[in-house]
TORTI-897106 format. One record per residue (C-alpha): residue number from 1; z, y, x; residue in one letter. Coordinates in pm, whole numbers, plus 50000, padded with zeros to 5 digits. Example, Ala and Ser with C-alpha at 12.3 -4.5 7.8 and 13.67 -1.06 7.14 Angstrom:
2
num | up | north | east | residuo
1 | 50780 | 49550 | 51230 | a
2 | 50714 | 49894 | 51367 | s
//
This chain:
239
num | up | north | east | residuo
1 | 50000 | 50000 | 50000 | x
2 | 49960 | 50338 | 50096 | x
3 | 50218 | 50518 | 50239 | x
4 | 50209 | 50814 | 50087 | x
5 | 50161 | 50625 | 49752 | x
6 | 50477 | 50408 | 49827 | x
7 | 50694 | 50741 | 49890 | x
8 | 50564 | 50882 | 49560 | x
9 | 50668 | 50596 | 49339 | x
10 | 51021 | 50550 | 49583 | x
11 | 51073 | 50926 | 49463 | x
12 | 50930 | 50917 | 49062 | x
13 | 51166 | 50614 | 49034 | x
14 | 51497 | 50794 | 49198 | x
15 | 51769 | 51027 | 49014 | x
16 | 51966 | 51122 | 49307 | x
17 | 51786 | 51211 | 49670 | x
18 | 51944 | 51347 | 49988 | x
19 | 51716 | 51472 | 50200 | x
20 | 51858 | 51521 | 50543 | x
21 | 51683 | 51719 | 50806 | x
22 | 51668 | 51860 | 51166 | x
23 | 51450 | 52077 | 51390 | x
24 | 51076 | 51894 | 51275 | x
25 | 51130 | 52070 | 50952 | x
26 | 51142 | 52420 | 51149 | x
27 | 50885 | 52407 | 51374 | x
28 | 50614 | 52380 | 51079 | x
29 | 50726 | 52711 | 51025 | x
30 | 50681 | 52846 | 51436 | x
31 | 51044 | 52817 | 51509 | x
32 | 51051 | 52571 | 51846 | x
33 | 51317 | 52274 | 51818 | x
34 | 51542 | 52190 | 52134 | x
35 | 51366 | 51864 | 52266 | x
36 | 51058 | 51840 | 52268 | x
37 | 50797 | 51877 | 52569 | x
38 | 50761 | 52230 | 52467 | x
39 | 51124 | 52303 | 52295 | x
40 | 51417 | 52489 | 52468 | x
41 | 51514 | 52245 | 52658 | x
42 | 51209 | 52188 | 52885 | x
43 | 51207 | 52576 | 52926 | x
44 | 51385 | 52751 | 53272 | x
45 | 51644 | 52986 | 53258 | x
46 | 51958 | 53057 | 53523 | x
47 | 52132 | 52837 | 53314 | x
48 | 52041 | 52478 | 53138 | x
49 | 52035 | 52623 | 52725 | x
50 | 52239 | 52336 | 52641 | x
51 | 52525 | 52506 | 52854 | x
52 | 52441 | 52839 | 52732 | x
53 | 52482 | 52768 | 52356 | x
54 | 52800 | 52672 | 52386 | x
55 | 53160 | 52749 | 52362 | x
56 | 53263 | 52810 | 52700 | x
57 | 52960 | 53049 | 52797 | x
58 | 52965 | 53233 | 52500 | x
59 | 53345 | 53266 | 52588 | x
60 | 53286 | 53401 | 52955 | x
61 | 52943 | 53498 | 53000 | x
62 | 52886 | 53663 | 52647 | x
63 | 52645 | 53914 | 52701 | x
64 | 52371 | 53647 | 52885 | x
65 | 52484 | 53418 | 52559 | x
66 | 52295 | 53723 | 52332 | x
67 | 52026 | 53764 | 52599 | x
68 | 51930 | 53421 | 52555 | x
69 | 52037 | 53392 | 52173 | x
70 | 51805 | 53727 | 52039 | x
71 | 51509 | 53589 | 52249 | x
72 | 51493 | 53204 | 52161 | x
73 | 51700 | 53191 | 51842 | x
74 | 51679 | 53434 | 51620 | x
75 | 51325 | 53346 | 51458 | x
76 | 51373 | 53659 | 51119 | x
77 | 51024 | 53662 | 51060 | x
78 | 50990 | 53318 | 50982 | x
79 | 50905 | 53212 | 50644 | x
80 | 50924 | 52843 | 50439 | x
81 | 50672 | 52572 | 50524 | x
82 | 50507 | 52354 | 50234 | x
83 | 50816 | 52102 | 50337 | x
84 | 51072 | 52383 | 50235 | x
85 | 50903 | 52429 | 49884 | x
86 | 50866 | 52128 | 49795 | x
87 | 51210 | 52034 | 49831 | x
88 | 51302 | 52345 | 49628 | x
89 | 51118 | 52262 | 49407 | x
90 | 51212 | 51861 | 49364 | x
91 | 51579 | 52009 | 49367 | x
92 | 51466 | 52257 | 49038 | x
93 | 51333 | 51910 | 48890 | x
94 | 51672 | 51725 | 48921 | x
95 | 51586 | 51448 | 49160 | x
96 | 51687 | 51625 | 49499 | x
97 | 52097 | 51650 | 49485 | x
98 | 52123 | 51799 | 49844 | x
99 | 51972 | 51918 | 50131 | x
100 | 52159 | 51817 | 50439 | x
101 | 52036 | 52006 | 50749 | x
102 | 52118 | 52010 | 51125 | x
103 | 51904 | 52372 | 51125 | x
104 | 52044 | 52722 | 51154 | x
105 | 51742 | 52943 | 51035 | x
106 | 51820 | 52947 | 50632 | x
107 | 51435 | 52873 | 50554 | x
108 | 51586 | 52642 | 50296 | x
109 | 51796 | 52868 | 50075 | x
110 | 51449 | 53112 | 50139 | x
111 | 51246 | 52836 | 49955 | x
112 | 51460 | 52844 | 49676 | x
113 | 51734 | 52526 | 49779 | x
114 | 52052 | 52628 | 49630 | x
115 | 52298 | 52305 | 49798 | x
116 | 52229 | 52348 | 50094 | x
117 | 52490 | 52180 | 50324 | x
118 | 52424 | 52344 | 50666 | x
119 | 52570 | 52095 | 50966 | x
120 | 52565 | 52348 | 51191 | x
121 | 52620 | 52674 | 51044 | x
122 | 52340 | 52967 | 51045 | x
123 | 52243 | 53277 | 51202 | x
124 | 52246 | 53453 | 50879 | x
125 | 52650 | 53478 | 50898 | x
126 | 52750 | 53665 | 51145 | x
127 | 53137 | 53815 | 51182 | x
128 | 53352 | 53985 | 51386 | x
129 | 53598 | 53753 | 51554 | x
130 | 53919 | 54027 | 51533 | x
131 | 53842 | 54164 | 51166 | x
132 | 53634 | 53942 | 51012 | x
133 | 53375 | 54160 | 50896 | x
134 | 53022 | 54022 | 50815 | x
135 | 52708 | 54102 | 50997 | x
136 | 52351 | 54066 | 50914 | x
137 | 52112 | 53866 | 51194 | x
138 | 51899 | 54175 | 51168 | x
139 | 52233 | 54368 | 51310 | x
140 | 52266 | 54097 | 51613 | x
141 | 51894 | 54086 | 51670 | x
142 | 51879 | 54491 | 51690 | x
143 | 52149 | 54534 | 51911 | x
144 | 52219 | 54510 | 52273 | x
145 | 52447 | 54387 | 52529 | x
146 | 52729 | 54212 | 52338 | x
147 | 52733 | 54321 | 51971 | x
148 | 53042 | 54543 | 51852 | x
149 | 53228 | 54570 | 51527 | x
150 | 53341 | 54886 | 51444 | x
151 | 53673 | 54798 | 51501 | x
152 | 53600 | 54696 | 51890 | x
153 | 53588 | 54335 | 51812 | x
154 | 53299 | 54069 | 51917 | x
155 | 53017 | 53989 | 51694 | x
156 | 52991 | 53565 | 51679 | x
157 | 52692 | 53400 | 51489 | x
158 | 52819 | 53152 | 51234 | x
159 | 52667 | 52831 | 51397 | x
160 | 52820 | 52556 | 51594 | x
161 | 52818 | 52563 | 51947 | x
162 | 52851 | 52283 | 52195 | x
163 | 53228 | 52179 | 52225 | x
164 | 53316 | 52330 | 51873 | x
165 | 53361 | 52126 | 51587 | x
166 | 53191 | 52093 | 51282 | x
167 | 53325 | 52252 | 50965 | x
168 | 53514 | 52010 | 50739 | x
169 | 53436 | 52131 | 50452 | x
170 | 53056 | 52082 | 50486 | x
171 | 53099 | 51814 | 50663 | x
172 | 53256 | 51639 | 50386 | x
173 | 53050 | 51724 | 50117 | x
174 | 52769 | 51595 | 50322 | x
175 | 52928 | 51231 | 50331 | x
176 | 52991 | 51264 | 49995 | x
177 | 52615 | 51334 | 49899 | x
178 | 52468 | 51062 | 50125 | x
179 | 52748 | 50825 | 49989 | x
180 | 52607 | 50882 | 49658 | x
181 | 52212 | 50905 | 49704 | x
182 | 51983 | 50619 | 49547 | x
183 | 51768 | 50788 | 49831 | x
184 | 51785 | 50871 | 50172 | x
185 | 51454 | 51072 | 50307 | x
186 | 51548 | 51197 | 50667 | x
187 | 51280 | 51381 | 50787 | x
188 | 51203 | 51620 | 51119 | x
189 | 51458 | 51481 | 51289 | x
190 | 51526 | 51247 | 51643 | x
191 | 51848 | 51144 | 51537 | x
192 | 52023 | 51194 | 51863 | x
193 | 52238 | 51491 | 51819 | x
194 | 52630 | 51361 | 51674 | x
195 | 52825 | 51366 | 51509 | x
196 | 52552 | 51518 | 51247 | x
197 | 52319 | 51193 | 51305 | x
198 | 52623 | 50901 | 51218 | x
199 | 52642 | 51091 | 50879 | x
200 | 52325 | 50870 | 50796 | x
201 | 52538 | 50545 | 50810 | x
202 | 52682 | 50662 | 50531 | x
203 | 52421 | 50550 | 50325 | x
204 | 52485 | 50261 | 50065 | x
205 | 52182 | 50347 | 49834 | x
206 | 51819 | 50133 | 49767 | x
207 | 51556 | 50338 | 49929 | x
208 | 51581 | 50489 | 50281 | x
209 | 51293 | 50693 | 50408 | x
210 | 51206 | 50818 | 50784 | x
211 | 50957 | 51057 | 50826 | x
212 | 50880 | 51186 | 51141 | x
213 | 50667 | 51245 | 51446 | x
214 | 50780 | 51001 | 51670 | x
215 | 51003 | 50678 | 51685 | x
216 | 51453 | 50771 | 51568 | x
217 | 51751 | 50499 | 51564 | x
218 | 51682 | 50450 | 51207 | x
219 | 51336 | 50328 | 51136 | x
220 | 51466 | 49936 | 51181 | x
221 | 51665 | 49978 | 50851 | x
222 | 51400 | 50202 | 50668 | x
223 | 51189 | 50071 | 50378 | x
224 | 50964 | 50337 | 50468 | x
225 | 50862 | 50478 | 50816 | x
226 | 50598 | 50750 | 50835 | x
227 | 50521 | 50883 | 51135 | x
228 | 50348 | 51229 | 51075 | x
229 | 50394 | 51601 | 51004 | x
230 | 50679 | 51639 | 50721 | x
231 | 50531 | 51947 | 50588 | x
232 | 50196 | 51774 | 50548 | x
233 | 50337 | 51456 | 50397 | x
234 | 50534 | 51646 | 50129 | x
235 | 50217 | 51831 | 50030 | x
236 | 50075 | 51538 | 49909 | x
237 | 50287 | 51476 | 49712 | x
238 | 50368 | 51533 | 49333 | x
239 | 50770 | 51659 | 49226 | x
//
């Protein structure tokens, strides 16, 4: 059967689909993931980015933290691929329960998602770590240096940096969506970033689906591996 075909019927016969997600979904839209031959991580700066995004440099070495930060992640002119929409729009239908995603761009909640359960925060939240005050990413992408609240306190993006912990609360209602699915579809994602990835094993439902580019750690226990663009998969598709 054709695979597209078999995802269609695995999705007209399901009432409750998770979709979880990671940096494939993104990159349809010109925002470059973190692994791939041409993401991030294959790129040269002073400092591997892996040690730059994360707790300790953005502690100590804040102002290269926003050099780097402004330049590689903070993608505001990017707008929803046909893989966004149509997950907006199979959540307006009533299949799609939650959108579970390891990205920090909010091209979900752009395309219309409304619960959407975001692993590792976003760069839309931004707040000053003395007061508390909220900041736009437009403010943090506009300024220079390290970013100021009024009050004299640091700006800090809302997203999870390397040796900081998820938040519970998301992280919770994540496990309890996937616990509950009839459907799995994880799509744009290599599966090798935890603890977000084990949140997959999780999954007690009938139909798990992998889409994506190359080979992840879950395709052995998939009913359904395709291994192509997400964003052009969905669009040929039906809600």
């Amino acid at each position: 059967m054709d695979k597209i075909l078999q995802l269609q019927q695995i999705i007209d016969q399901s009432r409750n689909i998770v979709f979880f997600g990671g940096a494939g979904v993104s990159t349809e839209s010109g925002i470059p993931d973190f692994r791939s031959q041409d993401g991030l991580y294959s790129q040269k700066y002073a400092y591997p980015p892996e040690q730059i995004v994360s707790h300790t440099f953005f502690c100590y070495r804040t102002s290269e933290f926003f050099d780097f930060y402004r330049d590689k992640m903070l993608w505001l002119n990017a707008r929803p691929n046909p893989a966004h929409i149509y997950l907006a729009n199979l959540e307006k239908a009533g299949k799609l329960k939650a959108v579970v995603t390891q990205n920090i761009d909010g091209l979900h909640q752009a395309a219309g998602s409304k619960n959407v359960l975001e692993l590792h925060g976003s760069v839309l939240r931004n707040y000053c770590t003395r007061c508390g005050k909220f900041y736009t990413a437009g403010y943090i992408k506009n300024s220079s240096g390290v970013p100021k609240c009024e009050c004299g306190g640091v700006i800090k993006p809302d997203v999870v940096l390397y040796e900081e912990s998820l938040n519970g609360d998301v992280t919770d209602a994540a496990v309890n969506a996937i616990s509950k699915a009839d459907t799995l579809i994880i799509g744009g994602t290599s599966l090798v970033v935890y603890p977000a990835a084990g949140f997959i094993g999780y999954f007690r439902g009938k139909h798990l689906v992998v889409i994506n580019k190359s080979a992840t750690s879950a395709d052995r226990n998939a009913e359904l591996v395709i291994n192509d663009s997400i964003g052009k998969v969905f669009s040929a598709l039906d809600v």
